[in-house]
C-alpha positions in Angstrom: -16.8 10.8 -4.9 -14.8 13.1 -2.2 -12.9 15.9 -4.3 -16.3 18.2 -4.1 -17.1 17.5 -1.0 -13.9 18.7 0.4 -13.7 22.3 1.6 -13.0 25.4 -0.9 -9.4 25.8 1.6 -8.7 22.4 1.3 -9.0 21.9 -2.7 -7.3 25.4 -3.9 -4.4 24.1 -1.6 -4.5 20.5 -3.5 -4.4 22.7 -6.4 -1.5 25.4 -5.9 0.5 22.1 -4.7 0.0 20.3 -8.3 0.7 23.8 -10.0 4.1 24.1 -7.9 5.3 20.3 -8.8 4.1 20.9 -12.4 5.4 23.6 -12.9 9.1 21.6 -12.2 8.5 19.2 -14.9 11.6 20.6 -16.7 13.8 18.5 -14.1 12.7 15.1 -15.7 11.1 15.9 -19.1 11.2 18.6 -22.2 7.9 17.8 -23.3 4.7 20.1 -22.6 2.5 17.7 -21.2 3.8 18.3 -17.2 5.2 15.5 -15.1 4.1 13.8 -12.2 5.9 10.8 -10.0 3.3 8.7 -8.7 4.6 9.2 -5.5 4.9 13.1 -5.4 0.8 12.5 -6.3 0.2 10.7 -2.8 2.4 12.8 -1.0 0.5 16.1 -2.2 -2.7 14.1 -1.8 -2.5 13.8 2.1 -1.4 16.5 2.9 -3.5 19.1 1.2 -7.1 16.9 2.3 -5.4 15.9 6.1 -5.7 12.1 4.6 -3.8 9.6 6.0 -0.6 8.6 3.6 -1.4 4.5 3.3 1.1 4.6 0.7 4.1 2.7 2.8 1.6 0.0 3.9 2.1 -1.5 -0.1 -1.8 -2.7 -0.3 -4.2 -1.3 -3.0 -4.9 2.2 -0.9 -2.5 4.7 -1.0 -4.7 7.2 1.4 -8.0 6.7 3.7 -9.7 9.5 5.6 -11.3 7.9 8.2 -13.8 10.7 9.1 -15.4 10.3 5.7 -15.1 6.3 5.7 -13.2 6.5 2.2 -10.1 4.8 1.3 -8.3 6.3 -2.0 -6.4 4.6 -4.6 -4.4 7.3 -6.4 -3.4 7.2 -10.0 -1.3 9.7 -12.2 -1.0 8.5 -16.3 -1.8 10.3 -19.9 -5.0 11.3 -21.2 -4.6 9.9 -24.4 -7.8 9.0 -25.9 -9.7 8.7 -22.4 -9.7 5.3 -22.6 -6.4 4.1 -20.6 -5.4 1.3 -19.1 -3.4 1.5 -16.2 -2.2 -1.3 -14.0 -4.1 -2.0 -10.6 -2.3 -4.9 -9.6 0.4 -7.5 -9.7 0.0 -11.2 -8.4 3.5 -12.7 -9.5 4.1 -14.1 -6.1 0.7 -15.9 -6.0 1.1 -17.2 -9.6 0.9 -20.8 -8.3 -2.3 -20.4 -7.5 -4.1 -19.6 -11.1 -0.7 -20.7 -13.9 -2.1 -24.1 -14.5 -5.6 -23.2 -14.9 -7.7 -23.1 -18.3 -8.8 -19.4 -19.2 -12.1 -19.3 -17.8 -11.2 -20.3 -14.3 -7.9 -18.4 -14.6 -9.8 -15.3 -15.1 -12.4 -15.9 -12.2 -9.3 -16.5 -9.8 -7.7 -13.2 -10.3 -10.7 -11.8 -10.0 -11.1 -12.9 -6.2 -7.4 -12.3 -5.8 -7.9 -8.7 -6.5 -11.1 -8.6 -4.3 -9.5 -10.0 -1.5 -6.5 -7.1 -1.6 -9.2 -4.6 -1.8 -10.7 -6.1 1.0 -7.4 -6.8 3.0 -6.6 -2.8 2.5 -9.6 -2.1 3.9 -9.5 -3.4 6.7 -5.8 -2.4 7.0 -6.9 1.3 6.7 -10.0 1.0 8.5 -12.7 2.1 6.3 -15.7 0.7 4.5 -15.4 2.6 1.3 -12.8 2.9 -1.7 -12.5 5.3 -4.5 -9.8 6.1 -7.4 -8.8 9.5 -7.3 -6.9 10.0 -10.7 -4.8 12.8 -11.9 -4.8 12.9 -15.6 -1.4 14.0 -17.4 -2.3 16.4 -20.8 -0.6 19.0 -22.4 -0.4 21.9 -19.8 -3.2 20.9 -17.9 -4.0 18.3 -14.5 -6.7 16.9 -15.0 -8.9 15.5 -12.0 -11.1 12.1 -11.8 -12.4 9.7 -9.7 -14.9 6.7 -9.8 -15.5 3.7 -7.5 -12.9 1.3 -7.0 -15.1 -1.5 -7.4 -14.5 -5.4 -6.5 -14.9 -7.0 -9.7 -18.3 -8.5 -10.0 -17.6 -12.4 -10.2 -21.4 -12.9 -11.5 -21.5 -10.5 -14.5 -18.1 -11.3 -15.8 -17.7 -11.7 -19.5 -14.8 -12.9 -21.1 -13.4 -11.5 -24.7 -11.0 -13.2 -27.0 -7.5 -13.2 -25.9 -4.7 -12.6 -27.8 -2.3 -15.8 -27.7 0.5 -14.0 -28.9 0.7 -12.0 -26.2 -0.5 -13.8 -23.5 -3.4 -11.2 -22.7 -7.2 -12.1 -21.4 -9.6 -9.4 -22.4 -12.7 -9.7 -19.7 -15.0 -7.0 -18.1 -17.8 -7.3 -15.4 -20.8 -5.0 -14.9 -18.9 -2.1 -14.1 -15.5 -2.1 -16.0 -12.7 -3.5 -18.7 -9.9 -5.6 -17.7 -7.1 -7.0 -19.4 -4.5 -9.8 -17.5 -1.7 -10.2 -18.8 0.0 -13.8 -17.9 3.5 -13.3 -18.5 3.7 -10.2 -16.4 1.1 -11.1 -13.7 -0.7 -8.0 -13.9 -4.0 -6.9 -14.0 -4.9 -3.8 -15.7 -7.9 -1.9 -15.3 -9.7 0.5 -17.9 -10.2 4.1 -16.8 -12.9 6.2 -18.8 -11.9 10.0 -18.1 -14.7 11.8 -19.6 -16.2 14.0 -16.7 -13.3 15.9 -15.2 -14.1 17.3 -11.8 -11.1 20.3 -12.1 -8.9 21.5 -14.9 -5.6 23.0 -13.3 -3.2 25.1 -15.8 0.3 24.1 -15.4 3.2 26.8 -16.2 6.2 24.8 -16.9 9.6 26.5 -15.3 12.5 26.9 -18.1 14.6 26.8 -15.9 14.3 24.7 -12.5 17.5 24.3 -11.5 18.1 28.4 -11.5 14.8 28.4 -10.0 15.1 26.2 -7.0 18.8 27.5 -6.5 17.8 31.1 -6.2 14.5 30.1 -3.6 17.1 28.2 -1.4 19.7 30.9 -1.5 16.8 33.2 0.0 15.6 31.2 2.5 16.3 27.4 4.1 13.6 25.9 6.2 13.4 22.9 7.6 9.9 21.4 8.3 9.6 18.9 11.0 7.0 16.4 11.5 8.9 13.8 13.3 12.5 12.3 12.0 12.9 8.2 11.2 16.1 7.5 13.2 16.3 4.0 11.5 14.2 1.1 9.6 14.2 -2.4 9.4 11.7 -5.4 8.2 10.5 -8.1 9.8 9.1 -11.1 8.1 5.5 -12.6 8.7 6.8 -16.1 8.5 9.4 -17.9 10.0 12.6 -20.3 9.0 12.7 -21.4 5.1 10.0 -18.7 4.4 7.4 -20.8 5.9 4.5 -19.7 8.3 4.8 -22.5 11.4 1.7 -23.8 12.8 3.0 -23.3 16.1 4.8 -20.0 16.1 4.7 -16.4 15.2 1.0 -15.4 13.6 0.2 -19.1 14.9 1.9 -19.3 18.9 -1.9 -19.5 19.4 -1.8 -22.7 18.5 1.1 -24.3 20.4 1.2 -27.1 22.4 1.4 -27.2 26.2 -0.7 -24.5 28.4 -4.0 -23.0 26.9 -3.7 -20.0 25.1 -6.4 -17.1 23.5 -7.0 -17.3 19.9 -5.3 -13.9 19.0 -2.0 -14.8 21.2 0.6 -14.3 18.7 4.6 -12.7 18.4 6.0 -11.2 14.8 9.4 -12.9 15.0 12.6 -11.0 15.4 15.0 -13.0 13.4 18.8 -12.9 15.1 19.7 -11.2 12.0 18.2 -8.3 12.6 19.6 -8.3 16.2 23.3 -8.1 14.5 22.3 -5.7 11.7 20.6 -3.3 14.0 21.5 -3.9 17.6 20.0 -0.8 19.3 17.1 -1.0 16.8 15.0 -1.7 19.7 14.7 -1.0 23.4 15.9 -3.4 25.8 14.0 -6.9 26.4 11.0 -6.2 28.1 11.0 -2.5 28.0 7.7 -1.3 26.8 6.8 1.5 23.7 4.6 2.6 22.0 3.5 1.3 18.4 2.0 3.1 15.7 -0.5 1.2 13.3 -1.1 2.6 9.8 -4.6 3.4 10.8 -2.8 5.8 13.7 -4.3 3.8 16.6 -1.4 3.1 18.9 -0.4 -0.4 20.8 1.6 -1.2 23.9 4.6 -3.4 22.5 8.2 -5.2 23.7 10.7 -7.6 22.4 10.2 -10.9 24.7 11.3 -14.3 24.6 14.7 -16.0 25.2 16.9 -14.0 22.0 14.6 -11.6 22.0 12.9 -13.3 19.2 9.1 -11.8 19.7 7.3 -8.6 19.2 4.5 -8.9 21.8 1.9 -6.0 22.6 0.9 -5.9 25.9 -1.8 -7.1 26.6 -0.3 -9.9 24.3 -4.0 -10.5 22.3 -4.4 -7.1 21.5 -1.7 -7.6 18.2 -3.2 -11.2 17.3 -6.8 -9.2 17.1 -5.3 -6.6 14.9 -3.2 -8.8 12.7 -5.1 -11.6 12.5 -8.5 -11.1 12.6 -8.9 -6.8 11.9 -6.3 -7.5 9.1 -5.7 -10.9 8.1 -9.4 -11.9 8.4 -8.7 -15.3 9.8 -11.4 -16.7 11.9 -10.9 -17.8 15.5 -9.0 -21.6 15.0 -7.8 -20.8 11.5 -3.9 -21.3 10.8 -2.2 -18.5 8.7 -0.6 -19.9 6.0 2.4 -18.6 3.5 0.0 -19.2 0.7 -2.8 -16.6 2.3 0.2 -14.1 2.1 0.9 -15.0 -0.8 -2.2 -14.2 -1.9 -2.6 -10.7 -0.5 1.1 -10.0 -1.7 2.1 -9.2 1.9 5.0 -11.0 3.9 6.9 -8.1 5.9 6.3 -5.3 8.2 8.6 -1.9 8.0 9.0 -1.0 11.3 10.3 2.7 11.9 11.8 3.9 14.8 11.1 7.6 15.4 12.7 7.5 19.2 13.2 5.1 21.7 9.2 5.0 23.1 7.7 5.4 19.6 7.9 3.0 16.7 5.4 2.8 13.4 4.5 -0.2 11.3 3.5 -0.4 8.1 3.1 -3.7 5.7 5.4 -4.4 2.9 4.9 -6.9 -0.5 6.5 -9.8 -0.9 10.2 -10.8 -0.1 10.9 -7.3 1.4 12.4 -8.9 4.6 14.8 -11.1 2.1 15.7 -8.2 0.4 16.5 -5.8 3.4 18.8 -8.6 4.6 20.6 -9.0 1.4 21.4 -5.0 1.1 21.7 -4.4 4.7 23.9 -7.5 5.6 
């Protein structure tokens, strides 16, 4: 666990930030039990323990800190009776893969589908270990927990009745309770909150709006970190949502001269050259890349069209993506079912100025979509 072991600074600042956004629950709900968007948690997460936000990467981390080897899955939901079930992940886009198989095999395919995104987000965030950091909703009260975010253990899995009706598998393994449910394509995952590490007493505002109104009327400050001057997505894949043997993630493996393992481009589709022009620098023109894990890369736009991003030295983004990331051994062809599988098919690229770019993965179909609202 990593809330204790964080310094005394560190967690009364983690704390006086959950007091501050509970104490604003009154903008979203009259009841006394505070609110929290999931999102606000992650947010107030990094900053108060320096983590780094892995939240815009859409993988099963939403923060790693590197210098303690620990990625964190945050989650923010009800007490209740301590014995929640809160959804850890969603595999509609792979549902190809497991529909047509009976229960027990079913059951055992999820269960490698959700241990290979654990595994694919940590290699994404760079760090061996993973954790759930929880934030337990009661009436004026946070509530803080966290256990092991475990792989599920395909060799002591036991499978319960399901209930037909509701298309639901009941199954657990040596460590936890899981239900799936089928017609959704989640997975849900019990959560046993018994041994709180921190109780923090929320005063919910009557008043919010007045609040907020008379602490900007006081005083306007602007915090800068560095501003996003634009966004756009860039797919994994290429034509008719298909990974090409020979192209993109694969140019590795095209024909003619002979070419290292990890040389690869992320297309550019023209699209994005007439929906964003001055997106990026000129063909050729070098900047600099920032990976989720902070490290930086050397990058252009090459190739007739400017239809590549390349780092430079061109192997130095095929060993991130595909082996770092991706996995993929040396000779192995990336496929659209593999991203499928780890419910990744885009990169959000962000431009901050005209030297400095950051990339992030995003789920499934968020290229189609950005092209579809943007267009």
């Amino acid at each position: 666990m990593t809330f204790n072991s964080f310094s005394a600074s560190n967690i009364a600042k983690y704390k006086a930030y959950l007091e501050m956004i509970g104490s604003l629950s009154g903008l979203f709900s009259d009841k006394p039990t505070p609110y929290l968007y999931y999102r606000i948690s992650e947010k107030i997460y990094c900053l108060a323990f320096d983590a780094c936000d892995m939240s815009r990467s859409d993988i099963a981390l939403d923060a790693s800190i590197n210098k303690i080897d620990t990625g964190i899955g945050i989650k923010t939901f009800l007490r209740k009776n301590n014995k929640t079930f809160q959804k850890i992940a969603e595999f509609n886009k792979a549902k190809n893969s497991y529909d047509n198989l009976k229960k027990t095999d079913l059951i055992y395919k999820i269960a490698e589908l959700r241990n290979e995104r654990i595994e694919f987000a940590k290699r994404v965030s760079g760090v061996t270990n993973t954790i759930y950091h929880c934030i337990v909703r009661d009436k004026g009260v946070f509530k803080i927990f966290e256990e092991p975010m475990h792989k599920i253990d395909l060799s002591s899995i036991k499978i319960h009745k399901e209930n037909k009706h509701n298309n639901i598998y009941n199954f657990c393994d040596a460590y936890a309770e899981y239900k799936f449910n089928l017609s959704k394509s989640t997975l849900l995952k019990q959560f046993n909150t018994n041994n709180f590490l921190a109780n923090i007493k929320i005063k919910i505002i009557d008043n919010p709006l007045e609040y907020l109104l008379e602490i900007l009327t006081k005083e306007q400050k602007t915090q800068n970190n560095y501003m996003i001057k634009d966004t756009i997505f860039l797919p994994l894949y290429g034509k008719n949502y298909h990974v090409h043997e020979k192209s993109g993630l694969n140019q590795w493996n095209a024909s003619g001269r002979k070419r290292h393992y990890n040389e690869i481009y992320i297309p550019i589709p023209q699209n994005i050259h007439k929906i964003k022009p001055n997106f990026f620098p000129a063909k050729d023109q070098p900047f600099n890349l920032i990976l989720p894990n902070n490290k930086l890369l050397s990058c252009k736009v090459c190739q007739d069209n400017s239809k590549a991003l390349m780092s430079n030295p061109n192997k130095e983004l095929g060993k991130w993506l595909l082996r770092d990331i991706l996995d993929l051994k040396e000779g192995e062809l990336l496929t659209t079912n593999k991203l499928e599988e780890i419910g990744i098919d885009s990169v959000r690229l962000e431009k901050i100025d005209s030297k400095t770019y950051t990339i992030n993965f995003s789920k499934l179909d968020s290229y189609e979509k950005f092209i579809t609202e943007t267009e």
